[in-house]
Each structure stands twice: as C-alpha cells, then as structure tokens.
C-alpha positions in Angstrom: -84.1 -28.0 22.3 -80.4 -28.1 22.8 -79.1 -31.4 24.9 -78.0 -30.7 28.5 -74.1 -31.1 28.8 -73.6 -34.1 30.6 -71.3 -35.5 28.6 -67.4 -34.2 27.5 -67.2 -32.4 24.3 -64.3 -34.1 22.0 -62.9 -30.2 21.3 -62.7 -29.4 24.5 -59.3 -30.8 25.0 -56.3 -31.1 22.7 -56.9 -32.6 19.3 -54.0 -34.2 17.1 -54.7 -34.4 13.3 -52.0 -36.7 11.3 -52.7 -34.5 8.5 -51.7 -31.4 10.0 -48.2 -33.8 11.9 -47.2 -34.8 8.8 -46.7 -32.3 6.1 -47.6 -32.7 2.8 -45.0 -34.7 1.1 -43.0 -35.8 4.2 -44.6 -38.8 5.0 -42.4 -40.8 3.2 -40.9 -44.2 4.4 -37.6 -42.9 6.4 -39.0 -39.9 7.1 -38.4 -38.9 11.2 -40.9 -35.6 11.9 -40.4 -33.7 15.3 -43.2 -31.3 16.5 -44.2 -29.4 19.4 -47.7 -28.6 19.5 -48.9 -25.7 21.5 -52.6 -25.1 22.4 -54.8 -22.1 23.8 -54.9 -23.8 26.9 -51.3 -23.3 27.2 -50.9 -27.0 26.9 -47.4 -28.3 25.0 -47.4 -31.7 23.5 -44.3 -33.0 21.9 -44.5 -35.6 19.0 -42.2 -37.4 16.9 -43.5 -39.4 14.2 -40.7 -42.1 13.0 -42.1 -43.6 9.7 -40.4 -46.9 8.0 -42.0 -49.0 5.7 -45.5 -49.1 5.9 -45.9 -49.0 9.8 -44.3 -46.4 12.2 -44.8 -45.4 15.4 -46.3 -42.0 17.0 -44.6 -41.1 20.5 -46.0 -38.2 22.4 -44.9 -36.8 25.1 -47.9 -34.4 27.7 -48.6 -33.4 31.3 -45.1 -35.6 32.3 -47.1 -38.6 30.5 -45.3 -40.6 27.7 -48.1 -42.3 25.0 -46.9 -44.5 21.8 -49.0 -45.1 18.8 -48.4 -47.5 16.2 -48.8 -46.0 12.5 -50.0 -47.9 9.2 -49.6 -46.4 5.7 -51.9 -47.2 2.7 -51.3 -46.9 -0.6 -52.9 -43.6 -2.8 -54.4 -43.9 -6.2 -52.3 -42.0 -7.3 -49.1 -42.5 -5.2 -47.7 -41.6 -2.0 -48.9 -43.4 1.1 -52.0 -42.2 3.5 -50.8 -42.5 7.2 -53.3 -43.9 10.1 -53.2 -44.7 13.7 -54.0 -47.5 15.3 -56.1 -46.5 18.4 -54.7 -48.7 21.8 -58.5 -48.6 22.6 -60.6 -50.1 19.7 -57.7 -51.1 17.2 -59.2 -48.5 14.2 -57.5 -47.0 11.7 -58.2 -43.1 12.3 -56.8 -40.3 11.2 -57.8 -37.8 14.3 -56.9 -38.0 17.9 -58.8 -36.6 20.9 -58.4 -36.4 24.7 -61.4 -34.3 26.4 -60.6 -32.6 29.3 -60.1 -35.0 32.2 -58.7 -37.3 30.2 -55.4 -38.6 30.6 -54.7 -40.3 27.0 -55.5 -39.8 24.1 -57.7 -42.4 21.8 -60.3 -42.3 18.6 -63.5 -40.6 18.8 -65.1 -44.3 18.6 -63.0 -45.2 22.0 -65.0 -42.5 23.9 -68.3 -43.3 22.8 -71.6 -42.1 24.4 -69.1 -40.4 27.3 -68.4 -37.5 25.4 -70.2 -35.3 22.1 -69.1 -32.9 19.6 -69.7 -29.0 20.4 -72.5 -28.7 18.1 -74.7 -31.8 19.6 -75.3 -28.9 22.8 -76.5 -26.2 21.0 -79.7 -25.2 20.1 -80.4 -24.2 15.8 -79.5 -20.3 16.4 -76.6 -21.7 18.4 -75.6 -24.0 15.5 -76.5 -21.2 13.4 -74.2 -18.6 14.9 -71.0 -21.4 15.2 -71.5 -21.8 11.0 -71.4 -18.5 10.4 -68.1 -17.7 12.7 -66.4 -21.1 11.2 -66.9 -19.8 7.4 -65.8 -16.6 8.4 -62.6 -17.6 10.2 -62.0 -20.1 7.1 -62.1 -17.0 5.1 -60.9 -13.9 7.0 -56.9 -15.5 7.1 -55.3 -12.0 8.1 -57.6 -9.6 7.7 -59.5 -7.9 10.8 -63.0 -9.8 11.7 -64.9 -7.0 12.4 -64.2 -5.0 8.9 -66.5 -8.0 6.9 -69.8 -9.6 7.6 -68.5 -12.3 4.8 -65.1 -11.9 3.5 -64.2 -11.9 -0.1 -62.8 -14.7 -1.4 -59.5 -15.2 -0.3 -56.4 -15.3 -3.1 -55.6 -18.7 -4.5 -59.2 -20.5 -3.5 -61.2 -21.7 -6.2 -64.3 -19.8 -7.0 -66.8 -23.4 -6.5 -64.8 -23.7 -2.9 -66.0 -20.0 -2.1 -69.0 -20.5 -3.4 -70.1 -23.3 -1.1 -68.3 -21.1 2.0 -71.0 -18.4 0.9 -73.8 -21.3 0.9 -73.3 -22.2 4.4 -73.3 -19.0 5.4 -76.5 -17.8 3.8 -78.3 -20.6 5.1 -77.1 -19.9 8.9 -78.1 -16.1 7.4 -81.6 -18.1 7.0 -82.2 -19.5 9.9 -80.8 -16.8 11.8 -83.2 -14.5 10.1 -86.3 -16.9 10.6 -85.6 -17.0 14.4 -85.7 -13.3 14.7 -89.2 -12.8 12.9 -90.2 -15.6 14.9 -89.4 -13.6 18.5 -90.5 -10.5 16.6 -94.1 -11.8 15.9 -93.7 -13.3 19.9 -93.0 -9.3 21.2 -95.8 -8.3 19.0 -98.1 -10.6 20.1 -98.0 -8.7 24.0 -98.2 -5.5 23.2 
C-alpha cells in the first residue's frame, strides 16, 4: 500500500545538478560558468558558478531571491577536480540541490529530512512499475516518437552492457506489471 502524501516530494520543485552546471571539462580553477535554467513550471533560475582554486562560490538568482553557495573541489584518480556544495543547512558536501514547492531556498536532500520524499516513496508496485518503465523509455527514445516503440532500440553510441541493463529494468516492471494483471484477472473471475 502506497504512503499517503503528507509530505513534499523533492522533484516537485526545481532541482540543480552540479553535474549538469558544470560541463564536462570546464570546471577548471578560473573557470567563471553563466547559466540560466528554465523549468516546466516556467520557472527561470540564473546561476553563475565562479571557480578558483579548490573552493568557489555558486550564486543563484530565483523568484527576486538572491542565494550563494560555497563550492569545494576534490581531487580525481585520474585528474581533474570533482566540484561539491556545501549545503547552508547541514554543512555536506552534495552534489544535488532541491527546493520542493513551498520552499523558498534551496538546500541538500539531508536538510529536508522526514518533511519531504522522493516520487516513488507514494506510489504503489504497479505505480513504481509503470514510472520504470516510462524512465527507461525516455532514457532511450532521445528523438524518436514515444508511441512508435514499446522499448526502443538501442540508441547510437551506447554500449551494448548499458542497454542491456535498460532492457532489465524494463522486463522486470514488464514482470510485475504482468503479475498484477493475472492477479485482478483471477479477482474478475472469481465473481462471475
């Protein structure tokens, strides 16, 4: 039985990702990276990441609200430096940002605690089940149109052991999906 929603979701409001902020190979010491960040909601965020040393600082700019971040840099095993904020609220090193809706900054996961849930913590297994099965197809579809394939063919350039474990994920939402429905099949037959 699926949890009742008394709690935010985390996707429910904007989200920022340092991965996706800083491009690959731009996060280099010096580096000064100017985005503006547009979401369904029709919600614009503004960043600018100024990078020096290892620390650096993360302004955004929302809803007339200004909100600074302070940015730390490990090194990588095999060079280049791995960027992390510093939430204001619990002083982590994350990665991710999130501000559910209602909120009026933005902090780690870990800063909202028991207040607010991912998606998937609400739905029931067929729920879940359905969710997989549209996240492997949007991961694979790029371009093409959604309704043409039930699973798309691997797209160009992805390795075949990354497709493959697409395809497993989908077959076992597939599974449970197809163990639901001979469940309320045997249920219908049962009353007649």
């Amino acid at each position: 039985m699926p949890r009742d929603r008394q709690r935010l979701t985390l996707e429910s409001g904007p989200k920022l990702d340092l991965a996706k902020l800083i491009p690959s190979g731009a996060g280099r010491p010096g580096s000064h990276i100017q985005c503006v960040l547009t979401y369904g909601s029709g919600e614009t965020i503004t960043a600018i990441l100024k990078l020096s040393g290892y620390g650096g600082l993360l302004e955004l700019s929302f809803q007339g609200r200004q909100q600074a971040f302070s940015l730390v840099s490990e090194p990588r095993h095999f060079g280049g430096l791995q960027w992390y904020v510093i939430c204001p609220r619990t002083g982590r090193q994350v990665r991710v940002l999130y501000r559910p809706l209602g909120a009026t900054a933005f902090a780690s996961r870990h800063a909202w605690g028991r207040r607010s849930a991912y998606t998937s913590q609400f739905l029931d297994p067929i729920g879940r089940a359905w969710r997989t099965k549209a996240k492997v197809k949007a991961a694979l579809l790029g371009d093409a149109d959604p309704d043409e394939w039930d699973l798309p063919p691997k797209p160009k350039g992805m390795r075949w052991a990354t497709y493959e474990q697409w395809v497993e994920r989908y077959d076992a939402a597939e599974e449970i999906l197809d163990a639901q429905l001979v469940l309320a099949a045997a249920r219908l037959m049962k009353r007649f």
